[in-house]
N, C-alpha and C positions, 0 to 999 in steps of 0.2 A: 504494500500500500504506500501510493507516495505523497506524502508532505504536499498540501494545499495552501500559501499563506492566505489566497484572498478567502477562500474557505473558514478556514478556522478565523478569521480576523471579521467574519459576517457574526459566525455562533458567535465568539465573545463580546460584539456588540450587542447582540440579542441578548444574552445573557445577563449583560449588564443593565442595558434597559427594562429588564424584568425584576431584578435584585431594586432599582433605583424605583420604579414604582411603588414596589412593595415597603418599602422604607418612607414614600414620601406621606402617608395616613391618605393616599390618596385616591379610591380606588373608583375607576371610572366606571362603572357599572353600577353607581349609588346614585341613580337619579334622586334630581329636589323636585323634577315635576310629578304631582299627584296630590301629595298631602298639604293640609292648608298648614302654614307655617306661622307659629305664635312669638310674637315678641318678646324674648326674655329679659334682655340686655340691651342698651342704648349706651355706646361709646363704651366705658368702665361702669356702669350704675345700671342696675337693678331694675327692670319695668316690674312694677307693680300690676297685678291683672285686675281689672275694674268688676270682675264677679259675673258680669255679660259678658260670656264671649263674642256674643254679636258687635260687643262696642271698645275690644281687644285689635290694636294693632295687630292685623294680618295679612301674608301673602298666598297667593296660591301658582304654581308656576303650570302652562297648558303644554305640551308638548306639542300636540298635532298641531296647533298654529302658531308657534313662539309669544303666546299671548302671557303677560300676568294681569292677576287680579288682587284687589282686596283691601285695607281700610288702615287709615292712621292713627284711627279711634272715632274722630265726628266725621272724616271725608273717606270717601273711597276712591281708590289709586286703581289705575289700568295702563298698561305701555308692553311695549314688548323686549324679549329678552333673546341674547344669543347664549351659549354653553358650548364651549370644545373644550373636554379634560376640565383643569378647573378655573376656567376663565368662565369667568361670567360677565355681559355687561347687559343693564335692562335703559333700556331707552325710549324716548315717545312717551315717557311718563305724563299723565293728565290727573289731576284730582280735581274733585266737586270741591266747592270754596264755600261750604257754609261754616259757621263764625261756630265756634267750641266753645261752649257754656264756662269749662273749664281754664283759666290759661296756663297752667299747667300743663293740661292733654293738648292744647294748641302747641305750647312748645315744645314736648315731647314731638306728635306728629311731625311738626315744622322739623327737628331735627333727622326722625326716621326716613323722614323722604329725602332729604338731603344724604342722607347714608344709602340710600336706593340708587341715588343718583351717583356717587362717588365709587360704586361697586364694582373691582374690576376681577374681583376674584372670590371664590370660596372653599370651604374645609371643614367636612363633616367630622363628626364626635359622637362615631357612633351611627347608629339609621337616623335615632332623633333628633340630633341635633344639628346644627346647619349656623358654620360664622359665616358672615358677609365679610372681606376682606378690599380696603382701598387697595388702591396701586403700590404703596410701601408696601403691602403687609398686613396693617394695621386693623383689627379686628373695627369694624363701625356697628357690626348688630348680633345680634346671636338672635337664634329664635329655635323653639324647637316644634316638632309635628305635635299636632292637636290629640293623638292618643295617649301624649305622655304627661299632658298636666292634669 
């Protein structure tokens, strides 16, 4: 049998971009589209749930049409989104503009959609849980699926 270098030098790339996947918590077969996704976290702090999930920061991501949906707390958000591995970017964002009882839940919202919008990446914690990641890196939301709260 004779010695192949491009041969063997294709397997040790494969190899290694299989070892490199497995290392990166990344694993591309963990779709975000399906389950409706709850607001846990905002920047470093805490989202408190308001006890109606109907009136819970949430998104829901559509596959067949790159559509998202779902709410800041008083408005509801709709735009669409791309996904290759783990880039994520959602764009076309639109929400209803009615005025929050709250200003609190107004500035929450006002921040979580600016976190929508900054979104260039993500990184699942498990099936449940789902970080939004800016362009640094930088964790902007965490939110996790509606079965687990």
């Amino acid at each position: 049998m004779r010695f192949r270098p491009a041969a063997f030098f294709a397997v040790v790339l494969l190899a290694a971009g299989v070892v490199a996947g497995c290392g990166s918590g990344i694993s591309l077969d963990e779709a975000i589209e399906g389950p409706v996704w709850r607001l846990e976290q905002l920047g470093g702090e805490t989202v408190t749930p308001s006890g109606d999930p109907q009136r819970d920061a949430q998104l829901q991501f559509d596959r067949r049409n790159n559509r998202l949906s779902g709410s800041g707390g008083c408005n509801r958000v709709t735009g669409t989104f791309e996904r290759s591995g783990s880039a994520l970017k959602m764009s076309q964002l639109a929400s209803t503009r009615m005025a929050c009882a709250d200003p609190a839940r107004s500035a929450s919202e006002t921040q979580f959609f600016a976190a929508l919008q900054a979104t260039a990446s993500y990184r699942m914690q498990g099936p449940s849980r789902l970080s939004l990641l800016d362009g640094s890196g930088r964790t902007v939301a965490t939110l996790s699926s509606a079965s687990t709260r």
